[in-house]
C-alpha positions as CSV (number, residue, x, y, z in Angstrom):
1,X,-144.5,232.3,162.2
2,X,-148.0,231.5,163.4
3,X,-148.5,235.2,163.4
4,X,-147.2,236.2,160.1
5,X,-149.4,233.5,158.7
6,X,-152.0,235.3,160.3
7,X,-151.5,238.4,159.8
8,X,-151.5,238.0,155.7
9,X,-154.7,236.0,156.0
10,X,-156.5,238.7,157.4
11,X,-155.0,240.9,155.1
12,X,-156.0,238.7,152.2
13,X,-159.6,238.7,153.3
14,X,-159.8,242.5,153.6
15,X,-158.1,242.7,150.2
16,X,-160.4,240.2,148.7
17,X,-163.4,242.2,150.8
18,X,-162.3,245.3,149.3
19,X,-162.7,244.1,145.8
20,X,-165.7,242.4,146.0
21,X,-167.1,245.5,147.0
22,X,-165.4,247.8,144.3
23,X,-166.4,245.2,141.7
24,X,-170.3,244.9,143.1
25,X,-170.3,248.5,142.7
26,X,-169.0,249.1,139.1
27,X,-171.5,246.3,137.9
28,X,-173.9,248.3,139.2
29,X,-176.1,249.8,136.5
30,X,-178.2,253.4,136.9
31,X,-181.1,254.1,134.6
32,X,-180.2,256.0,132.0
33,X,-177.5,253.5,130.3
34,X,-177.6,251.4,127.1
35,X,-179.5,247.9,127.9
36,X,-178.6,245.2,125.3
37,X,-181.2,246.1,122.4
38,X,-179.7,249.4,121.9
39,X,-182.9,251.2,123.5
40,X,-182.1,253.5,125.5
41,X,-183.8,253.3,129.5
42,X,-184.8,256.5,131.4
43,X,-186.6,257.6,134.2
44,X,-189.0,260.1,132.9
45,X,-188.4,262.3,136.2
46,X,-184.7,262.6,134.9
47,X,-184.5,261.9,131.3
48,X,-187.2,263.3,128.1
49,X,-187.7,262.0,124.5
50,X,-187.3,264.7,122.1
51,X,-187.6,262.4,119.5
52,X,-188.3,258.9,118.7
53,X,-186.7,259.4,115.2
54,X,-184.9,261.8,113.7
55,X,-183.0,263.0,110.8
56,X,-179.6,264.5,110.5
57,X,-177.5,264.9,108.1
58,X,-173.8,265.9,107.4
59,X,-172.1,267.4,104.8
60,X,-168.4,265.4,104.1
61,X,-167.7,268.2,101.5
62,X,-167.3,271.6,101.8
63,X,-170.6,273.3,100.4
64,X,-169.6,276.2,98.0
65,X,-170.9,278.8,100.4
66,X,-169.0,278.0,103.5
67,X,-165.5,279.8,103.7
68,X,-162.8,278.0,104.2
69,X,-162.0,279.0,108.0
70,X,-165.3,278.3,108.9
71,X,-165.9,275.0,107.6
72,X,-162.3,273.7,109.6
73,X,-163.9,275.0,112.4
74,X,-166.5,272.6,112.5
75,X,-165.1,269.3,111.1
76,X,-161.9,268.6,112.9
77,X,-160.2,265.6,112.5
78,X,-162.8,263.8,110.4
79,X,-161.5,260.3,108.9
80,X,-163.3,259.7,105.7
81,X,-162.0,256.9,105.1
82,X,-162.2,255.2,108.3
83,X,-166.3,255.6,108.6
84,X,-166.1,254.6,104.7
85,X,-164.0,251.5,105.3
86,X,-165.8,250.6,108.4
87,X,-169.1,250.7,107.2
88,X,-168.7,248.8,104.0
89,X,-166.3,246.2,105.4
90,X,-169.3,245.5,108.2
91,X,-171.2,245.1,105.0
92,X,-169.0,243.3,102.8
93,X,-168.2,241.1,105.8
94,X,-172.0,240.0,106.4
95,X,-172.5,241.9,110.2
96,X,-174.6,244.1,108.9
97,X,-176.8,244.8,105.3
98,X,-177.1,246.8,103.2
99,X,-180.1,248.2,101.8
100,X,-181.8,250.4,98.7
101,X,-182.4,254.3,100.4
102,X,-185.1,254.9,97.9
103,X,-187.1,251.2,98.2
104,X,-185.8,249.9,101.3
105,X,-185.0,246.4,99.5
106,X,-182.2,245.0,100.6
107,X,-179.0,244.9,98.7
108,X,-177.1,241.8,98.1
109,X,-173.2,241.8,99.2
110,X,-171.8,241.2,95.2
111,X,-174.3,243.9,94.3
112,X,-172.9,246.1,96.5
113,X,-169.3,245.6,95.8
114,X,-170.2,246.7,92.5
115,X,-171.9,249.7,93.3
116,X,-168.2,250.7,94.7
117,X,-167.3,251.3,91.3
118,X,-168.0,254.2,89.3
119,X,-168.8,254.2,85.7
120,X,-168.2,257.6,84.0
121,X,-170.1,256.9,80.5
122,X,-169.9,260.6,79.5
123,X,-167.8,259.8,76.6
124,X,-168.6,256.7,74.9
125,X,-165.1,256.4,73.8
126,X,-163.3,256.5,76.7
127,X,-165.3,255.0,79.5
128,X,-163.4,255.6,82.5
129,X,-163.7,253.1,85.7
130,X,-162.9,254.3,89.2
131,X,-163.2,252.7,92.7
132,X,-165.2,254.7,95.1
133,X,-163.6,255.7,98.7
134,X,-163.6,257.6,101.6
135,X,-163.2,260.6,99.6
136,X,-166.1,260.5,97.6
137,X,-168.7,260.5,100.6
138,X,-170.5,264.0,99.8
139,X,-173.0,263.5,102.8
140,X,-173.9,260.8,105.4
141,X,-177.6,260.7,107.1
142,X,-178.7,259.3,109.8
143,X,-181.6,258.5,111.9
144,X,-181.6,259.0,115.5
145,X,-183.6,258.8,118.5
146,X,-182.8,261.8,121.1
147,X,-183.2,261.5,124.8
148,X,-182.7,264.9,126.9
149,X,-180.7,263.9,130.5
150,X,-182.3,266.7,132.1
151,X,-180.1,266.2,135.2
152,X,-177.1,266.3,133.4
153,X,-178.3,268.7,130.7
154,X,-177.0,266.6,127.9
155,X,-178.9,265.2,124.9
156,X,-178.3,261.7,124.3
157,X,-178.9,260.5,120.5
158,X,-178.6,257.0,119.6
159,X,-177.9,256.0,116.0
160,X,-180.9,253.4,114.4
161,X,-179.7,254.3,110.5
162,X,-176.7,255.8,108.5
163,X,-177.0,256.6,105.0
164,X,-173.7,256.9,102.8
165,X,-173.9,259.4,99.3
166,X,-171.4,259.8,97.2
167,X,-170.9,263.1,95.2
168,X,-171.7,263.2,91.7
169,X,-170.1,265.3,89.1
170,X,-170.5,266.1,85.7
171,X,-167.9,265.8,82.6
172,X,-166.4,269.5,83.8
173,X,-165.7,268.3,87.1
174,X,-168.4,270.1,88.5
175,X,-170.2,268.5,91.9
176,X,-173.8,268.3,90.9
177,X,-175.3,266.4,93.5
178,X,-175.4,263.4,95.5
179,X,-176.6,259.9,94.7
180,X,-177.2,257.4,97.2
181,X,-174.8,254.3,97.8
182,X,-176.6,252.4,100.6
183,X,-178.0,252.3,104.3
184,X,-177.2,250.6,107.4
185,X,-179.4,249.7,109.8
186,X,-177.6,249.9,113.5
């Protein structure tokens, strides 16, 4: 019995051992990873900054010129509504604010729960009220900062801003531009 007892005890320990070890190891962190601010740390013999900040932008509508084929080849699986809901219910929610794209002023939560409704005044008789979505996202922006891994030959960007713009039509039907909604700083 004395041996069996043992036995598992010096099993235990390796096991134990054996863990410690694995978990040591994953806690380890390399340069190159996400540190708490959201800054992104490199080793300048590895890693470059193409840019410090940087704008991209993304159309969530199918511009008139692109064919059909074409423009399902490059957005696959894109759920509108998902980045819609998630960033206004951050918003609405108080994690994050929201704030004016063309003065930078910030945008009170009430103030922005009304922008989410659409006034079509085109006919004074018939003013028409609708609730903006997912769908009605012509174009998001965002601001970036891009690292270049030149080990692993991958760019890394990291997201500081997202800008939401809703498509704007006129009393045809016809898209005539975007308007801005709001920004988010991340």
């Amino acid at each position: 019995m004395e041996n069996i007892l043992n036995s598992l005890q010096k099993k235990s320990f390796s096991l134990i051992t054996i863990s410690l070890v694995w978990l040591l190891t994953c806690c380890n962190q390399e340069s190159g990873t996400v540190k708490n601010k959201g800054e992104v740390s490199f080793d300048p013999a590895k890693k470059e900054v193409w840019a410090e900040e940087i704008q991209s932008t993304t159309a969530m509508i199918q511009p008139l010129d692109y064919e059909d084929e074409y423009w399902k080849s490059i957005n696959k699986n894109v759920n509108h509504e998902q980045i819609f809901n998630t960033i206004v219910n951050t918003v609405i929610s108080g994690k994050l604010k929201a704030y004016d794209i063309v003065t930078d002023a910030q945008i009170p939560v009430e103030e922005v729960k009304s922008s989410l409704t659409q006034q079509d005044v085109s006919d004074p008789d018939n003013v028409l009220e609708t609730k903006l979505g997912g769908t009605d996202i012509s174009t998001i922006r965002m601001r970036e900062k891009w690292v270049f891994d030149k080990e692993n030959l991958k760019l890394e960007k990291q997201v500081k801003r997202i800008d939401l713009l809703y498509a704007k039509y006129n009393k045809d039907g016809e898209y005539i531009g975007d308007r801005p909604l709001f920004y988010v700083n991340l």
